[in-house]
N, C-alpha and C positions, 0 to 999 in steps of 0.2 A: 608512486610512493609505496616505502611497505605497509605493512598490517602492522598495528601499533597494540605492540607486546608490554602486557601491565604486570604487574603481579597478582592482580584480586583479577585479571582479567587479560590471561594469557591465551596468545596464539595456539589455535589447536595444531598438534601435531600432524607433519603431513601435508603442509599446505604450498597451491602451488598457485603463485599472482600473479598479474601481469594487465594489461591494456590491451584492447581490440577496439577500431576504428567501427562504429556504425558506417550503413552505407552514404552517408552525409559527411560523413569523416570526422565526425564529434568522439571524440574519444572518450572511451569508458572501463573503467577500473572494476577486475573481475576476479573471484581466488574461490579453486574448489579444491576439493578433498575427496580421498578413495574412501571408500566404505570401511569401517573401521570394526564391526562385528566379527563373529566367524560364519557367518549366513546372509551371502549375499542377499539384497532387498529389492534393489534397484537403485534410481536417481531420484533426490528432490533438489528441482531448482527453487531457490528460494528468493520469495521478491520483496522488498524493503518497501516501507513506507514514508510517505514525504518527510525531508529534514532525516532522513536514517543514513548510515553507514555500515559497511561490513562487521566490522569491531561489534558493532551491538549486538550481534549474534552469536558471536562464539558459543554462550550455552547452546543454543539453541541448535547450533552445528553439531556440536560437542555428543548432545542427545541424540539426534538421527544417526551418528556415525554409529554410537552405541545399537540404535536399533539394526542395524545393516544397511543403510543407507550411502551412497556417495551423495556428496551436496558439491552444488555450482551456485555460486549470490555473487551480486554485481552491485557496483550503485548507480542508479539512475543518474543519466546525465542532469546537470548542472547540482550536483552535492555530493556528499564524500569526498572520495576520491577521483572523481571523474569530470573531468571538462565542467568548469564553469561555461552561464551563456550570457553573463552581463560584468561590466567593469566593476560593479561591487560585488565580489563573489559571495556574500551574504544574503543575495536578494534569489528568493525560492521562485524561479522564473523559470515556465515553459508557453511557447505561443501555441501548441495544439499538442493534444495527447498523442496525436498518430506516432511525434517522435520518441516519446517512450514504448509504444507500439515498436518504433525500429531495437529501440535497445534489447528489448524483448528477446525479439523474433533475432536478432545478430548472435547472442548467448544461447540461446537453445541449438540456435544451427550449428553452429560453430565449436563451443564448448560442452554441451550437455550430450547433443546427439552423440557428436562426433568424438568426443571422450572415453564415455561410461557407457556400459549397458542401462536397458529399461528392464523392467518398465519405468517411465518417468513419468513423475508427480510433482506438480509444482505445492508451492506451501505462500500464498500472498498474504500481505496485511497489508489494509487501508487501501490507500493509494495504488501499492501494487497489485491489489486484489481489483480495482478498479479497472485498470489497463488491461490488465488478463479480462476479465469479462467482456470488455470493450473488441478484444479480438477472438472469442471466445471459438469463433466459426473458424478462424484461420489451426488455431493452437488444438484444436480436436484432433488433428493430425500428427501431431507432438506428441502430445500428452495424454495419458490415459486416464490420470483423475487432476482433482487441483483441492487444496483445504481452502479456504477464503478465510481470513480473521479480519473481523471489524470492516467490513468494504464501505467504502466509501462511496455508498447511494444517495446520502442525503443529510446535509446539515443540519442539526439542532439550532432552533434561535440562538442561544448561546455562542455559539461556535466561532462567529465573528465577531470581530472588536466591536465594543459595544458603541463605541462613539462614531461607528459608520454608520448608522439606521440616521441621524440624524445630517450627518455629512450626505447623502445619497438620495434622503430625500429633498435635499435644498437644491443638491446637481438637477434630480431631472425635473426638480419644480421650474426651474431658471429656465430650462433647454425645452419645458412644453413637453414632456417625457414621460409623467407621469404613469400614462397609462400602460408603459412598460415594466412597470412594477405591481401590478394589478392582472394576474391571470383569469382567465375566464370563469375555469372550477377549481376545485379544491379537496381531492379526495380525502377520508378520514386519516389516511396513512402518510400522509404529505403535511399533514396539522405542525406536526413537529419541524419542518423545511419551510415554513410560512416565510419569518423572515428572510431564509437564505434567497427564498426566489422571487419574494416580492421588493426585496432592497438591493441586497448583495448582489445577487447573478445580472440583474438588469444594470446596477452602475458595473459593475465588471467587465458587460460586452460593452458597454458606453464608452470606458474610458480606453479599452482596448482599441475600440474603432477609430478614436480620436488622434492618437498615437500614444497613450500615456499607459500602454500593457506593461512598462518593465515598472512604472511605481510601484511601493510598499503600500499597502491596503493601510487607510489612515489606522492609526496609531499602531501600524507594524514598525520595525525599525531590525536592526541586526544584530541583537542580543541572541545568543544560542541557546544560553542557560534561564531556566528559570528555577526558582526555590522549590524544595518539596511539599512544603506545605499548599503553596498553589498550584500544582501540577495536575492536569486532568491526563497522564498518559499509565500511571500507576497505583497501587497503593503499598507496594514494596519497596520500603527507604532503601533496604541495601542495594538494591539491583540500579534505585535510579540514582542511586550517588557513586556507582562504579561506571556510570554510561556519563558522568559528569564529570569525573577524572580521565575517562579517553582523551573527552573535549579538554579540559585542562591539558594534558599530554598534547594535542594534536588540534590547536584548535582551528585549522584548516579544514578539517572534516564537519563541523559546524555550519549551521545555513541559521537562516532568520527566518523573517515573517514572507510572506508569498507576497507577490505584487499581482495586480489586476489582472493581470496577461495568464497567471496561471487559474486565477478563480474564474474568469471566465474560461480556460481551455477545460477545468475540471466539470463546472458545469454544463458544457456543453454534452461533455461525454456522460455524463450523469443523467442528463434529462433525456438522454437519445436509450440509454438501457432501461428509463423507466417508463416508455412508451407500452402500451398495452400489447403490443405484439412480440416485443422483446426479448422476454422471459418463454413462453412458449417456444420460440424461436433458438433456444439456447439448447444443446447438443449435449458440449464438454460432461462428465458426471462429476457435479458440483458437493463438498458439504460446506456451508456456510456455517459459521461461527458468531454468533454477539454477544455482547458485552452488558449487561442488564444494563450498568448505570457508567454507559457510556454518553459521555459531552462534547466530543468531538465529531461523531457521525451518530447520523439519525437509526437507530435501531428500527423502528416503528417502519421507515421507508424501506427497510432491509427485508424485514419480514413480508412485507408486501410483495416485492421485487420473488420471493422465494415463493410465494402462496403464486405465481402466476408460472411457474416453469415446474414441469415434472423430472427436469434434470441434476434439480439441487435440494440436498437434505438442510436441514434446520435446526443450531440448538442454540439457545440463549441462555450462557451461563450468570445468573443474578448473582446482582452483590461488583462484579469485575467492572473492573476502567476498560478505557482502552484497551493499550496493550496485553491482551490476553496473554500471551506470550513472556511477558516480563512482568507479569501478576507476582502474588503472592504464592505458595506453593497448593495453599487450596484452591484456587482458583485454575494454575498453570495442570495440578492432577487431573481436572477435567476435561482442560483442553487435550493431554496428552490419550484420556482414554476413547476419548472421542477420534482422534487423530488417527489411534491404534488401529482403531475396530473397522475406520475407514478405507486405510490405506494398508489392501493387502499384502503388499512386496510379491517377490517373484513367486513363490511355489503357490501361492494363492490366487494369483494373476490367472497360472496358466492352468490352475486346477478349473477355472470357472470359465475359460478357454477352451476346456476339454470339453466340459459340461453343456456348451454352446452347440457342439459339434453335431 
């Protein structure tokens, strides 16, 4: 499909789209653009987070090109534009993150290296900041730095439908399971992930194993849109009622609630990078990004995950939602100075390149 040209939220100039098969042959919807400054910079591939689409970027394209940047963004298989993996194309389903791992690693090879010059920088939120970490050892090879926004470490009790803690503990009361929702400790920084790991991620692998991974997490369903006033992704009406007009416009690019199959594959990769050797173990040069008064990933788990690797900086801007990125402009001014001071582009690359020598 193409890129869906609004008028409060037009196609940047310059864009070139199209489809590439992963090596599974699930097909995935990708559109980059030339640098658009007079000072070459380098590449940001840019990674989306669950339920996102290309279209929701455009500023945010729009911005890098301005700085000197080419950008490459795709969308994760099963949303946007790219291969659904269930009969209701609504349902936010993956059985193991390794396959966003392939999407990945397909777009960089393919598109990013083989395109544009480097240096290349990836720019993740959430979900896609999650994946990138997850292969973090492979992508050092790639990629020179990466921005992280809001990664997806560890859920807030909140974060799950509220009417699961009681659906999930009756499942594994029935099935003698209990104690799968009961970890052994409990560090200070995990306080906030209580619920996710002692209800949700245990029925999550449960009903996965069971065969029931493509259901909708009880009281999910495939509504795309929710109201501004209840919305934990922003605090800027204009921006989220122009990312609500796409979906109006195109509402095939729309996803719903996740089904088990993907909270258990999130979990799994989650709990495996919050292992105590994890962070130490991590290469890539990291800056991580949070969101003070985020409700959709756990801040608290994020900082922790950062305090154990000397490969990632740290800054938590208070006051912000979620999407840092699609903030309000005081909050978006931070991210960008933060963004600046990190990611050198080319003559800065190779200055400290030299300085190496």
């Amino acid at each position: 499909m193409n890129l869906i040209d609004l008028p409060d939220n037009p196609v940047p100039d310059g864009a070139t789209t199209g489809y590439i098969d992963a090596p599974d042959g699930v097909s995935i919807r990708f559109a980059h653009w030339p640098a658009g400054g007079r000072q070459r910079m380098g590449t940001v591939t840019l990674l989306q987070g669950r339920a996102e689409y290309i279209e929701k970027y455009f500023e945010i394209i729009s911005e890098l090109r301005e700085r000197g940047f080419a950008v490459v963004t795709f969308d994760w298989r099963g949303q946007g534009g790219s291969q659904r993996l269930t009969g209701n194309p609504k349902r936010g389903h993956v059985s193991h993150f390794g396959k966003f791992r392939l999407d990945l690693r397909t777009v960089l090879k393919n598109i990013s290296l083989a395109t544009y010059p480097g240096p290349h920088f990836a720019l993740a939120h959430s979900t896609g900041a999650l994946v990138l970490l997850s292969d973090s050892e492979r992508l050092r090879t790639m990629l020179d730095r990466a921005v992280l926004i809001s990664p997806l470490l560890g859920l807030p009790s909140g974060a799950l439908p509220p009417n699961l803690g009681g659906f999930s503990r009756s499942a594994l009361k029935i099935l003698s399971l209990g104690r799968l929702g009961r970890p052994a400790h409990e560090t200070r920084a995990r306080k906030g992930a209580v619920f996710s790991e002692r209800v949700g991620f245990p029925l999550a692998r449960l009903c996965s194993a069971i065969g029931l991974g493509r259901l909708f997490l009880p009281g999910g369903n495939s509504e795309i849109r929710v109201p501004f006033e209840t919305n934990r992704q922003t605090s800027d009406k204009t921006r989220f009622e122009r990312f609500n007009k796409v979906l109006e416009a195109a509402p095939e690019l729309g996803l719903g609630a996740p089904t088990f199959g993907w909270l258990n594959a999130a979990a799994r990769t989650m709990l495996a990078l919050r292992k105590r050797d994890a962070g130490p173990n991590m290469k890539l040069p990291c800056l991580i990004l949070a969101a003070g008064s985020d409700r959709i990933v756990s801040t608290p788990v994020t900082e922790d995950f950062v305090s154990r690797t000397k490969a990632a900086a740290y800054l938590e801007i208070p006051g912000a939602k979620h999407e840092l990125m699609m903030e309000r402009d005081v909050f978006r001014d931070q991210f960008w100075a933060a963004f600046d001071a990190f990611v050198p582009g080319l003559e800065a690359e190779q200055e400290m390149r030299r300085a190496h020598l």
